[in-house]
N, C-alpha and C positions, 0 to 999 in steps of 0.2 A: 499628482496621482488622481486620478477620473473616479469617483466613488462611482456603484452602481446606481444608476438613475431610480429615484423612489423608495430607497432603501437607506435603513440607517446604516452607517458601517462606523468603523475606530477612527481616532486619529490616526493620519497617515503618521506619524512619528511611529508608530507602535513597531515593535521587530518581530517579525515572522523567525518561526522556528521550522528547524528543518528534520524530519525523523528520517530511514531508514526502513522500511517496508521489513516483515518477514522475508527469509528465501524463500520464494515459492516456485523453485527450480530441486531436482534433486543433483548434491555435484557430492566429487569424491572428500571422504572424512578431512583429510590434508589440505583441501583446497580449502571448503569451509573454514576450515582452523586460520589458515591464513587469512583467507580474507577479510576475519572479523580482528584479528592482529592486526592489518591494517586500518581498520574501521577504528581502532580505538584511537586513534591520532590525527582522526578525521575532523572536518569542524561538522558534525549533526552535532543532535542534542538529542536526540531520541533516538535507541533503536531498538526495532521488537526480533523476538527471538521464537524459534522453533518451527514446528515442524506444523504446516496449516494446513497442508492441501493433500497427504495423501497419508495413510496411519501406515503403508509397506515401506515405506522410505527409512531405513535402518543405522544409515551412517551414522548419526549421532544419536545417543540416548541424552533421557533427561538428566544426568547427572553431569555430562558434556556440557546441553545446555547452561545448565548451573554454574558450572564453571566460567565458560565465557561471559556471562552476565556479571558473574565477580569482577573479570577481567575487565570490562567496558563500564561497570559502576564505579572503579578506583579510576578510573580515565575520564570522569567524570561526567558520565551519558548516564541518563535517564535511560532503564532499560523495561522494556515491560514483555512478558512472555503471550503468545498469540498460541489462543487455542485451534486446534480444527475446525475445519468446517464443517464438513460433514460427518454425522456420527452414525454410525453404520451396524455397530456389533457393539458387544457387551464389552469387547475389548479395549473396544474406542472411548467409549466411557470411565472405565478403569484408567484410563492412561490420562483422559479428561481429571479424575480423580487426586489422582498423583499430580499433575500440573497445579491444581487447586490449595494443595497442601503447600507449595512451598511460600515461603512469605515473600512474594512478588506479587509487584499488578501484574493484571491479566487483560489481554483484550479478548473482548467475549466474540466469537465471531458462529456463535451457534444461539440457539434461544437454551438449548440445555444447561450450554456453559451458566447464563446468565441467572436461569433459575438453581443452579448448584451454588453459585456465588454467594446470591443474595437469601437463599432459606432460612437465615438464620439475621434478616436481618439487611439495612442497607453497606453493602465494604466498596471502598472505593476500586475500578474499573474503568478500562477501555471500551465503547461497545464499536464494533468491527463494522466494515463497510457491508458485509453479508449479512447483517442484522436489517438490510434495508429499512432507515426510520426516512419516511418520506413527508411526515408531517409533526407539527408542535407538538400535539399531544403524544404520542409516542416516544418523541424526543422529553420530554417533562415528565411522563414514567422512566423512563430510563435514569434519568438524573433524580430521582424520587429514590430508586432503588438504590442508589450510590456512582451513577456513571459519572467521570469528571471530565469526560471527551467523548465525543464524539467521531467515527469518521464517516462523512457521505458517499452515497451510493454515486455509484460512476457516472452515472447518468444525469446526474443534477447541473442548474447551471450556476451559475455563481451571483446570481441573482435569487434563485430557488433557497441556496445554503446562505446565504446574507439572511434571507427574510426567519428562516430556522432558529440562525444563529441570533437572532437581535429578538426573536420570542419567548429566551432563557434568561433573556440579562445581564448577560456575561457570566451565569454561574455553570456553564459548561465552556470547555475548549472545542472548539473546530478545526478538524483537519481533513485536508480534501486529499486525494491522490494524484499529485503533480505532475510525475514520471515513469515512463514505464509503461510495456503490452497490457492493456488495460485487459483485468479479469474480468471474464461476461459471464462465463454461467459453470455449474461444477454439475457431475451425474454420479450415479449410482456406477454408472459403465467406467470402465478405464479405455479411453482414446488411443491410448501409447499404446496400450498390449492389443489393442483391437487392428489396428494399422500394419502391427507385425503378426494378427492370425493367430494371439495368442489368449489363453484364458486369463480374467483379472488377477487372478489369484496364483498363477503361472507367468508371470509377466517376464522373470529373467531380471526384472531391473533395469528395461531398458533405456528408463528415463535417463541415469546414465550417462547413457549415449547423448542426449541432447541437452547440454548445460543452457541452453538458452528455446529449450520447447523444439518442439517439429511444426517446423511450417508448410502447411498448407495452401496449394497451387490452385487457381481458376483452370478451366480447360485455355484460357488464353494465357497460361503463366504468368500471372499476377498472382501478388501474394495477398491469401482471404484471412486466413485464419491461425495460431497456432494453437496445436494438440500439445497439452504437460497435464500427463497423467488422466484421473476425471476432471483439471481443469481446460478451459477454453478460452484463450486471449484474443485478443486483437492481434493481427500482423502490425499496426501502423502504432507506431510509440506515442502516446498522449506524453506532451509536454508543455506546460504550463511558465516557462522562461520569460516568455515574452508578456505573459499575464502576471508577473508578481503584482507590480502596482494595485492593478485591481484586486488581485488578490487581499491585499494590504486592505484596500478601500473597503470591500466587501465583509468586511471583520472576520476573516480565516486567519489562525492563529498558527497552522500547523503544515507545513506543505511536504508530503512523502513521497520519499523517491523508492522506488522499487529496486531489488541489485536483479542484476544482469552480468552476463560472464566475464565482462568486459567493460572499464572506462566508467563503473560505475563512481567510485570515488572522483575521478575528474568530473562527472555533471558536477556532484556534490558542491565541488569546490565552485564553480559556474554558477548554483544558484547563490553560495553563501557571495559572492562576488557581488552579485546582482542585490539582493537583500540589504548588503552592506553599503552601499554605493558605491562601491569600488569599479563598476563595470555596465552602462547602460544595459537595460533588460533585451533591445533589439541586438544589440552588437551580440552578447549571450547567446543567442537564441542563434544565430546565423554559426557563430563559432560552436557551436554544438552537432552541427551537420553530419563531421565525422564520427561522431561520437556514440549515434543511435544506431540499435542494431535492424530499422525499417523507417519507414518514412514518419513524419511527425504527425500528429494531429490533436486538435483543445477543441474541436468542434462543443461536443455534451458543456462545457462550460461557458461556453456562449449562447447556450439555449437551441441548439443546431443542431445538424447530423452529425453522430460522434468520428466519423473521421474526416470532415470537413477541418481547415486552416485556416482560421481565422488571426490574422494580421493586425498590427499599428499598421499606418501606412509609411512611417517613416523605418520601419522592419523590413529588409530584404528575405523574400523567400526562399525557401531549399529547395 
């Protein structure tokens, strides 16, 4: 395994863990339920739970929540619950409040969340990829305050997060976001109700409708962008298969996959494959083809443009 040139990183012996992203799709109460029944017999080690990216999103309450996290902590996962992103209304708050009270980690993924946590004090925490910590110092408050992880902004290269991560001493965990329509930006506006001509707050629910986002065409029918909700993704799936090793090298402790309507549990098994040495990281990454719901890209972690492909050379491309 190729450490990053100039950077300390771990023994390559070391085992990468694998978490589980929040859904940051909205899908029916049933589906949900299922899918995290199958999630509990999965090989992650992590998984985060609730509701992130929109406070209209209804199908499950926090006491659902709750429940599932029982179910995935007796199955033996590490479960930690993800606050919202954006906090908008007195309401969002109040609900931020109630998330607060239960005796679970949280990952902070607001600066609210973060100062609600710690008022009283440093308690241990997640801090969230929307917390954007782009340098040491910010990263050493946060773990000052109680963070025990970190996860980096999408944007970073894996040289960026090595040099972060080896500035703590190993007294925080790193985890990068592996898998998945990588999340670029959130607004005030709803996307989804704007595209159907509808008010935010009139929206119908039509997210709904799109378990896997609405994607968005060039005037040459290529796909730019997906609209979920006020979030904004990538059309091209960031996957990182082909990068565990350096992952490993780079001293990332934690690599997250995001669900997706479909085949999400098969990646899973693909990374822990690869992770385990059961399955070269290139073979992985080509047998994964079918599996992505857009074309691949690791660009940002190679220090690149984020949907540039950067290859082994012994890696066949898709």
């Amino acid at each position: 395994m190729k450490p990053v040139a100039g950077v300390p990183g771990r023994g390559v012996g070391m085992r990468l863990k694998l978490s589980l992203g929040p859904l940051l799709y909205y899908w029916p109460r049933q589906t949900v339920l299922d899918f995290y029944a199958a999630v509990a017999d999965s090989p992650v080690d992590i998984v985060y739970l609730g509701e992130a990216v929109c406070s209209r999103r209804h199908e499950l309450d926090l006491d659902d929540w709750a429940r599932i996290a029982a179910t995935l902590a007796e199955a033996g996962k590490e479960v930690v619950l993800a606050s919202q992103v954006l906090l908008e209304s007195g309401a969002d708050l109040r609900r931020l409040k109630q998330l607060l009270r239960l005796q679970a980690t949280v990952e902070a993924n607001d600066s609210s969340a973060v100062g609600l946590l710690t008022k009283d004090g440093p308690v241990p925490f997640v801090a969230g990829m929307p917390l954007n910590v782009y340098n040491a110092d910010a990263l050493g408050l946060l773990r000052q305050l109680g963070a025990r992880r970190w996860v980096a902004p999408m944007e970073m290269s894996a040289r960026q997060v090595a040099l972060l991560a080896a500035s703590q001493q190993g007294l925080i965990e790193t985890e990068v976001f592996a898998y998945g329509r990588m999340p670029l930006a959130y607004s005030s506006r709803c996307f989804t109700a704007r595209h159907f001509d509808l008010e935010k707050d009139g929206c119908q629910f039509r997210c709904l409708e799109h378990p896997d986002g609405l994607e968005m065409l060039t005037r040459e029918h290529e796909s730019f962008l997906v609209i979920n909700g006020i979030q904004t993704q990538s059309a091209q799936v960031c996957d990182l298969l082909a990068d565990v090793p350096s992952a490993v090298a780079a001293g990332i402790d934690i690599l997250r996959i995001s669900p997706q309507q479909a085949h999400t549990l098969d990646i899973v098994q693909l990374y822990r494959d690869v992770i385990d040495g059961r399955r070269p990281a290139g073979d992985a990454f080509a047998g994964a083809a079918p599996l992505r719901p857009g074309k691949p890209c690791n660009g940002y972690f190679h220090g690149q443009p984020g949907l540039g492909l950067v290859l082994p050379q012994e890696t066949p491309p898709c």
